[in-house]
C-alpha positions in Angstrom: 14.4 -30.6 -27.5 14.3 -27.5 -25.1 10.9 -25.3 -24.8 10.5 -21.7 -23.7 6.7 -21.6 -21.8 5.2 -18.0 -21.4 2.2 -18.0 -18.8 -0.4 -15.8 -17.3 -2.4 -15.7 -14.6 -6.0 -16.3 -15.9 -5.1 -19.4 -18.2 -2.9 -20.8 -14.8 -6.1 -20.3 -12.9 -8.3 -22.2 -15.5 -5.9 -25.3 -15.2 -6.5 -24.4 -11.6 -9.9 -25.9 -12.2 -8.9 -28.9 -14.9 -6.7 -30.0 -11.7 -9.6 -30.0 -8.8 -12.0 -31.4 -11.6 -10.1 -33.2 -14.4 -13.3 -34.0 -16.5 -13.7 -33.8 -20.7 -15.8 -30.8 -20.3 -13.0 -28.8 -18.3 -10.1 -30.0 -20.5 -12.1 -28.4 -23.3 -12.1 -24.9 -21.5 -8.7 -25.3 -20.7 -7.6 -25.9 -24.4 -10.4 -23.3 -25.5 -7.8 -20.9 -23.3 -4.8 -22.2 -24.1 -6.2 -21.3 -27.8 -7.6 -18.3 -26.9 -10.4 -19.4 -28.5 -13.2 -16.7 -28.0 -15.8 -17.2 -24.9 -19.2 -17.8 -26.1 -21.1 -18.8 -22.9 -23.2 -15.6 -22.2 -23.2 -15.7 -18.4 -19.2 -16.0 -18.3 -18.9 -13.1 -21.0 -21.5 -10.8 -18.3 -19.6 -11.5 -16.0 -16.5 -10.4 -17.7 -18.1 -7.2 -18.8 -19.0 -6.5 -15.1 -15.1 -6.3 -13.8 -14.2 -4.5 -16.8 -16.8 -2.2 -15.6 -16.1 -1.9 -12.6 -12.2 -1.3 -12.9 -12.7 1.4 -15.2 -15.3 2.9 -13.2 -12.3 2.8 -10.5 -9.4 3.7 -12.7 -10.8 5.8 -15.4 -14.0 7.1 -13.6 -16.1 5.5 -16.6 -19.8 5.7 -16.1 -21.1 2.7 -14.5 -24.3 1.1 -12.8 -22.3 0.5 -9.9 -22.8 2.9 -7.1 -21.5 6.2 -7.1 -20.6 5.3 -3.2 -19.2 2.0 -4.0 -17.1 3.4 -6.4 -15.7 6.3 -4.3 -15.2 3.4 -1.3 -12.9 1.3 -3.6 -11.2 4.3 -4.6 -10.5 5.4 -1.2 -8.9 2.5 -0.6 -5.8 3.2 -3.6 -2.5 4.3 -3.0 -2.6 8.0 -3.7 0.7 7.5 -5.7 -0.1 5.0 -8.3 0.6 3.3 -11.6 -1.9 1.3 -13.6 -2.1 -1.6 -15.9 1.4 -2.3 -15.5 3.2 -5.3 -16.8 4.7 -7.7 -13.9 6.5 -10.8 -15.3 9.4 -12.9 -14.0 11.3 -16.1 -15.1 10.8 -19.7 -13.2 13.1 -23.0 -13.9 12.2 -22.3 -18.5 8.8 -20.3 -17.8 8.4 -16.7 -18.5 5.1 -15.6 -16.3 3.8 -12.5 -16.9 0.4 -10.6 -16.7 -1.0 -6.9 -15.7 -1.3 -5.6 -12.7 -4.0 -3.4 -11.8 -2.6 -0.9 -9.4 1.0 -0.6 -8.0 2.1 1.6 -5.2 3.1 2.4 -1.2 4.4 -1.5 -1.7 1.3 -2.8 -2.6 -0.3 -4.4 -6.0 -4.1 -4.5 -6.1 -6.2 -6.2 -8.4 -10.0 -5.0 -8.7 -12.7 -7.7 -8.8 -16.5 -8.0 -9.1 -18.6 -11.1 -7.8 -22.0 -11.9 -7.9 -21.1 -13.5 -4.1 -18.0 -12.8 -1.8 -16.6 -15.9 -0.3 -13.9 -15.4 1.7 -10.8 -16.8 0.6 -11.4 -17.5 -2.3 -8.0 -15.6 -4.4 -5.8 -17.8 -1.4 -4.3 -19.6 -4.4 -4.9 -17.5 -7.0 -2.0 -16.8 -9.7 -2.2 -13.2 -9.8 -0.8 -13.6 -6.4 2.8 -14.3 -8.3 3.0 -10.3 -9.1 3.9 -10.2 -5.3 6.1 -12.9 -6.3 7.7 -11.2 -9.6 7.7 -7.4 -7.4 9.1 -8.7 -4.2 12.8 -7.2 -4.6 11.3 -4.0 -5.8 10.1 -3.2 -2.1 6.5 -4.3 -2.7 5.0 -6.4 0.8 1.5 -7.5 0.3 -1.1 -8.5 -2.7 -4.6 -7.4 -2.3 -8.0 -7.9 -3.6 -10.8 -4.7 -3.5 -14.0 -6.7 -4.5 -17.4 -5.4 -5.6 -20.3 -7.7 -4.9 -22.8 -4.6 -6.2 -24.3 -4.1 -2.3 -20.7 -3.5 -1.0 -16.6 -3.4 -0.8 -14.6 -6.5 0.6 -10.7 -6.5 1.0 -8.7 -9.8 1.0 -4.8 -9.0 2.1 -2.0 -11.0 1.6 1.1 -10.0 3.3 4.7 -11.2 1.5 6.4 -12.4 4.9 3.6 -14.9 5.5 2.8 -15.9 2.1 3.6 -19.3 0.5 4.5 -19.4 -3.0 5.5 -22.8 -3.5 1.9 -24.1 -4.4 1.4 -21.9 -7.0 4.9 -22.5 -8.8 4.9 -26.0 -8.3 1.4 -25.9 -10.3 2.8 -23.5 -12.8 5.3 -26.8 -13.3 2.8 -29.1 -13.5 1.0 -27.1 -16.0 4.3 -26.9 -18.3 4.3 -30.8 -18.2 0.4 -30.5 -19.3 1.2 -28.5 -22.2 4.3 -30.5 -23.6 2.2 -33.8 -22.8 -1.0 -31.7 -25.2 1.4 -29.9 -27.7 -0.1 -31.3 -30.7 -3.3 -30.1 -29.5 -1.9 -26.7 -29.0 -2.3 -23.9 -31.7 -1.0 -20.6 -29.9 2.6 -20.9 -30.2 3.1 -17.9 -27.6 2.7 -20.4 -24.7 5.2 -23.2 -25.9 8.2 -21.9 -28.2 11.2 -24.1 -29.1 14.5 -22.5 -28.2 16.7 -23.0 -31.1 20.4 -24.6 -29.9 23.6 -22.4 -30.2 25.2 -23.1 -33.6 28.3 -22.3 -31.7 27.1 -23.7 -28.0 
């Protein structure tokens, strides 16, 4: 039987974290995901709330607790020709990935983020990095991250000529085999669709 998979970023990265800790409790966030079963845990939901906030305080110029100069600092930093919230998506081995970038422009995408601690790092294999991936052949030559810790702005850079996709794709496979090995388990038929054969093929 052949299967169509359709992935984004956020549910990659949370079998990012089944992989490094494969325990009950962390399958059972994973599947939550997969499920898009609502979030419930209060501190996870806050901090959800706070990058929302913080992106529209960028993008839209929402009112926000953040700093008026932290605000105009990650703005600064934004290509002056941009587009927003734009769908990036791309098609590996039978898995459509797809997801939203931020900010697009001058050959960069951006993605705005807000931490309760910086660590540097820390988005090295993270799967948003894939829209440099998906946007490579449209002239586009580094990812980057403008984080908001609340005190100030960090900027983590990731430049397309020295960037190593393999890791991330070859996880995206092993999250396919996940997902056919937990299909039964598995109520959002978005991320695992069977492709009908050719009556004529």
């Amino acid at each position: 039987m052949n299967y169509q998979f359709h992935f984004y970023p956020t549910l990659l990265n949370e079998f990012q974290r089944y992989f490094k800790e494969p325990d009950q409790e962390s399958k059972k966030r994973l599947l939550n995901r997969i499920n898009r079963i609502p979030e419930t845990d209060p501190e996870v939901l806050q901090k959800f709330k706070k990058g929302i906030r913080f992106e529209e305080a960028v993008l839209k110029d929402k009112s926000s607790e953040i700093s008026f100069e932290l605000i105009e600092e990650a703005r600064s930093l934004l290509p002056i020709s941009r587009k927003t919230q734009q769908l990036v998506s791309f098609i590996h081995q039978n898995i459509r990935f797809y997801g939203f970038a931020d900010v697009l422009g001058e050959e960069r995408v951006i993605d705005l983020k807000s931490t309760a601690k910086h660590r540097p790092g820390r988005h090295d294999l993270n799967f948003q990095n894939l829209y440099l991936y998906a946007l490579q052949d449209y002239g586009f030559k580094s990812m980057e991250y403008i984080i908001c810790d609340f005190e100030q702005i960090f900027v983590e850079s990731y430049q397309l000529r020295e960037y190593d996709f393999d890791p991330l794709l070859q996880q995206m496979e092993e999250f396919r085999a996940f997902v056919l090995a937990h299909r039964n388990l598995i109520t959002d038929k978005k991320i695992i669709q069977e492709i009908q054969p050719d009556l004529f093929g």
